[in-house]
Phi, psi and omega in degrees: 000160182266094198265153149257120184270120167255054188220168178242326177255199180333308173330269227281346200293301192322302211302304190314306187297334176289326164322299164341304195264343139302003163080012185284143164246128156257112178333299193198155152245139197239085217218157167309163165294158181269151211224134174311146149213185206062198179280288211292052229283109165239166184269142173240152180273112181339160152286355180271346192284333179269320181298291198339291183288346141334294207239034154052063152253166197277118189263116175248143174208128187230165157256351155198121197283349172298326194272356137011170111255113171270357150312347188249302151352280187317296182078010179094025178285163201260305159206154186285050225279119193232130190222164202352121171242319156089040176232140162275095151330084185296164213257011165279325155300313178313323190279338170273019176262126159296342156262021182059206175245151160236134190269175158253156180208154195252058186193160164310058191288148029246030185281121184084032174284141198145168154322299199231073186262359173272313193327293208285358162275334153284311162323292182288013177095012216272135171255335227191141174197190180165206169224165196220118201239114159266162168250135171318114156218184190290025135250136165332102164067015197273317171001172151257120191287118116339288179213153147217157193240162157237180187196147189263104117035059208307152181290324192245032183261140206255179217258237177054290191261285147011271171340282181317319174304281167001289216294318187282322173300323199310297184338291190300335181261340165318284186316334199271334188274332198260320177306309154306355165260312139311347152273331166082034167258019163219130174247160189279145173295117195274195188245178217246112200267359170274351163288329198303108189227140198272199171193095165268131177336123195292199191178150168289344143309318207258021156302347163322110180255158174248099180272351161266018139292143208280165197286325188295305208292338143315282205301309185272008163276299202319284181311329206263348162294329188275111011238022168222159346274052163056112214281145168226167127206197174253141187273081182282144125280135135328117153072355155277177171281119191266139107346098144332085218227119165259134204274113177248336174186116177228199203222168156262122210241325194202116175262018162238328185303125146317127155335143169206186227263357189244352167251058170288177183305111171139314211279124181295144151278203177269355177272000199052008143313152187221146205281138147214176175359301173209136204119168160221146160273160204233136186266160154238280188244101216255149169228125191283128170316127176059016131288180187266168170281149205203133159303174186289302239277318182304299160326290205298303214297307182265051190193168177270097167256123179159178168283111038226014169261177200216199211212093142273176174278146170301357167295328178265045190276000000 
């Protein structure tokens, strides 16, 4: 088919290259503009803007994609495939597609419509997530659903690892979807609006842990934060200079054991486990204010990790 590719981040790279190797022509890709980063804040180029031109597709970078021209956009395409693009597709494009559009979404819709929808099935505890490949219309993530895959959910797997994973299943359900559609043997389903559970965009108030919260309910913001926006807090010695530690990846070391007057919540045992609401957590891999991501068991090796320091919130810095 003749696609136009619509996204700007990470998410959407499989789905592109996959089209490509699947013998699809792609028009054009279609992505936010590139936005400074780093110290030096130079512009870096989207990731769809570096595959594109990798594999020498015609590159558009708009700030609002309604404002288009589309005939000259479009390019005679058929239909639009669109993964994290992070603009609302208005319904003058959908309608100059003869298939519209169809998105990748990184969740079971209509569970998990939203922003950040792998993050929050982990942060809420979800054993199963997966993707969902829709057609676009003039509400959020609202469409008829084509196809979905599920996936399980790893214990100790960060929104990260996750993603990628998604992303690459996502590809793989694309490709399979589009090929059913050119046969014209399936139609989509709408979604069950009584099902309908949101994700909404993380923010950096919500790197915050609550450490008088049970240990599953830790460990899995911890993961599910990683690697945005990041669970922190601070690493206190009594009467030392408290450390700044951002959290990447843990485990549940014990899901019952109780606070006590010399282990509250937050507060190391001797095992380097750290006491919570109810449970204890096991860190893996931590990253040190102005460090590299590192295991917990090395970060410990310099430092007294043990009673009597503990893990506050950054509110008490």
């Amino acid at each position: 088919m003749r696609i136009v590719f619509v996204g700007t981040g990470d998410f959407g790279v499989p789905a592109l290259q996959a089209l490509i190797t699947a013998g699809h022509t792609v028009v054009a890709a279609i992505s936010q503009p590139d936005r400074p980063a780093g110290r030096g804040r130079k512009l870096r180029p989207t990731f769809i803007h570096n595959l594109a031109d990798e594999l020498r597709i015609r590159h558009i970078q708009t700030e609002d994609v309604n404002t288009l021209n589309l005939a000259d956009a479009l390019g005679g395409a058929e239909i639009g495939v669109v993964a994290a693009f992070g603009q609302k597709i208005g319904n003058t494009l959908l309608d100059a597609l003869p298939f519209g559009c169809i998105n990748i979404h990184g969740s079971l819709l209509p569970k998990y419509r939203g922003a950040a929808p792998f993050q929050w099935a982990i942060i809420n505890g979800d054993e199963i997530t997966g993707v969902t490949v829709f057609q676009l219309d003039d509400e959020w993530d609202a469409g008829p659903i084509w196809s979905r895959r599920e996936l399980r959910i790893g214990e100790t797997e960060t929104a990260s690892e996750l993603h990628d994973r998604l992303a690459r299943l996502g590809a793989e359900l694309l490709v399979d979807t589009l090929m059913a559609l050119e046969r014209g043997n399936r139609q989509p389903e709408a979604q069950d609006a009584s099902q309908v559970t949101w994700a909404p965009k993380l923010f950096r108030r919500d790197s915050e842990i609550d450490w008088s919260q049970p240990a599953f309910n830790i460990v899995r913001r911890i993961n599910g934060l990683w690697s945005w926006p990041v669970a922190t807090c601070l690493f206190a010695v009594p009467g030392g200079k408290k450390e700044r530690l951002q959290l990447a990846r843990a485990q549940v070391a014990d899901s019952t054991a109780e606070p006590t007057a010399e282990f509250e919540p937050g507060a190391f045992l001797p095992d380097k486990t750290v006491q919570a609401g109810r449970g204890r957590v096991r860190l893996f891999e931590i990253k040190p204010a102005g460090g590299k991501l590192m295991l917990f068991e090395a970060f410990a090796r310099g430092r007294e990790v043990g009673p009597p320091t503990r893990l506050l919130p950054l509110e008490e810095s």
